[in-house]
C-alpha positions as CSV (number, residue, x, y, z in Angstrom):
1,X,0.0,0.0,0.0
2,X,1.1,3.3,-0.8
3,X,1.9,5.8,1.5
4,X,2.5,9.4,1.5
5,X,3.2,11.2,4.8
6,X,3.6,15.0,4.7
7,X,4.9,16.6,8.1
8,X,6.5,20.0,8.9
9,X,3.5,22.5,8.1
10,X,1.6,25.1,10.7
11,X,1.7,28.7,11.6
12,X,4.1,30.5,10.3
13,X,5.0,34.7,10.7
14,X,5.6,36.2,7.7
15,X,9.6,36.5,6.7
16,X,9.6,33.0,8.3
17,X,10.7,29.7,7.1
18,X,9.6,25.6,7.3
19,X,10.8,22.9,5.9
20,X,8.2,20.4,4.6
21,X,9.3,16.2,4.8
22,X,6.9,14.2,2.7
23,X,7.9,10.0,3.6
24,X,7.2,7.6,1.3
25,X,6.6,4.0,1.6
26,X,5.3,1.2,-0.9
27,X,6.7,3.0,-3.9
28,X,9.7,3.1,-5.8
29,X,10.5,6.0,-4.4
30,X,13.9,6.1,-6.1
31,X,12.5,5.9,-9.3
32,X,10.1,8.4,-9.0
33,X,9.4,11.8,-9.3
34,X,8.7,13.5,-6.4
35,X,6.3,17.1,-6.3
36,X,5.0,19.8,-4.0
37,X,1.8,20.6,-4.8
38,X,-0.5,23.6,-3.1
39,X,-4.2,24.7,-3.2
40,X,-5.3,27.7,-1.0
41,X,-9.1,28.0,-0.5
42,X,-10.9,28.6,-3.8
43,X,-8.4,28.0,-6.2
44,X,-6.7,24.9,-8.4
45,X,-4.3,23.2,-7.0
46,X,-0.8,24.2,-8.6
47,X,2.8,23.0,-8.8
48,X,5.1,24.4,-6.3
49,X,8.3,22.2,-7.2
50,X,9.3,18.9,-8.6
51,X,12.6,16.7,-8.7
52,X,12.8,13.8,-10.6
53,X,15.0,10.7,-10.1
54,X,17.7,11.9,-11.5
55,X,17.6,15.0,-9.4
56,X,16.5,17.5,-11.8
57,X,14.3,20.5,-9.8
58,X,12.0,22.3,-11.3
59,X,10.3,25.3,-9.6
60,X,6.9,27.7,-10.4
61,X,8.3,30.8,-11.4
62,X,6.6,32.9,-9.1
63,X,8.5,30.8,-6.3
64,X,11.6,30.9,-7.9
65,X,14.7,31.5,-5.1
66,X,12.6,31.5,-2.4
67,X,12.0,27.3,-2.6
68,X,14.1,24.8,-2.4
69,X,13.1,20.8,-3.2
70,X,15.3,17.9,-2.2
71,X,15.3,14.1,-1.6
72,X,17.0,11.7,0.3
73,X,16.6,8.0,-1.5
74,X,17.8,6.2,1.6
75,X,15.1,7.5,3.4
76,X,12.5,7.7,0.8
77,X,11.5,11.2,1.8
78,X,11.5,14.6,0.0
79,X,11.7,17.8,1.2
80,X,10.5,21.6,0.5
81,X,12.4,24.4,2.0
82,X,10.7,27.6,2.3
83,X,11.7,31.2,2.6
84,X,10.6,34.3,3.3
85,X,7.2,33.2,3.6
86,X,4.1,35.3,2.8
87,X,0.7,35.3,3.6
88,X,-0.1,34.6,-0.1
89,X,1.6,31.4,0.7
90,X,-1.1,30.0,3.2
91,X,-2.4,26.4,1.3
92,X,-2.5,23.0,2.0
93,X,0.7,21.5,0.5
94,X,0.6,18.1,-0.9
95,X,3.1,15.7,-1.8
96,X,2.8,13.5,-5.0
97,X,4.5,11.3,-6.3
98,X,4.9,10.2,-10.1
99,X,6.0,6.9,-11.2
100,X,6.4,5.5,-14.9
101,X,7.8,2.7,-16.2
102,X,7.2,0.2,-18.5
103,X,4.2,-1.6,-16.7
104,X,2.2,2.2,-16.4
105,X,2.2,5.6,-14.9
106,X,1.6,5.5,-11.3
107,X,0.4,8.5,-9.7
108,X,0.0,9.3,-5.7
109,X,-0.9,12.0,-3.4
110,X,-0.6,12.1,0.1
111,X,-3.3,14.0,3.0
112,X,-1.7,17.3,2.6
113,X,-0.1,19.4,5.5
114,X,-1.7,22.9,6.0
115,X,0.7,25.8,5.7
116,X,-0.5,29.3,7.4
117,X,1.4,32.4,6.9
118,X,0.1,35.1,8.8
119,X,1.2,37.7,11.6
């Protein structure tokens, strides 16, 4: 059974910082690409950063500089990194994770960890 565990989220002041962990179990974790995702109330959910298995990042330009995405294969987790935090940043960030290979594409989310930025 998949598993997707997000951790690391809460009230924040803004200027601050959190780190997000996102553990994964059941997958190839290794193999797949991992993404933050976020959706504050009454919009789409959209893409805050992604690294794939190779390492590559990739970041939403808005967030550019002020995010950074990691992953640690040995302990099948992925990280976010956050910076000078604003209230515009408030969401619930998910974690998801992106798997293809030659059997499919294999797509997960986890439960999401609320993120508040506010004085």
């Amino acid at each position: 059974q998949v598993q997707l565990v997000e951790s690391g989220g809460g009230l924040v002041q803004p200027g601050g910082s959190l780190r997000l962990s996102c553990a994964a179990s059941g997958i190839r974790f290794s193999a797949s690409t991992m993404g933050w995702y976020r959706q504050a109330p009454g919009k789409q959910r959209e893409l805050v950063a992604s690294i794939s298995s190779g390492g590559r990042t990739n970041y939403r330009d808005s967030l550019k500089g002020r995010v950074t995405i990691s992953r640690d294969n040995a302990k099948n987790t992925v990280y976010l990194q956050m910076r000078s935090l604003k209230p515009e940043d408030t969401a619930v960030y998910y974690c998801n994770a992106d798997l293809r290979i030659l059997s499919g594409v294999y797509n997960y989310w986890g439960q999401g960890t609320q993120v508040t930025v506010s004085s």
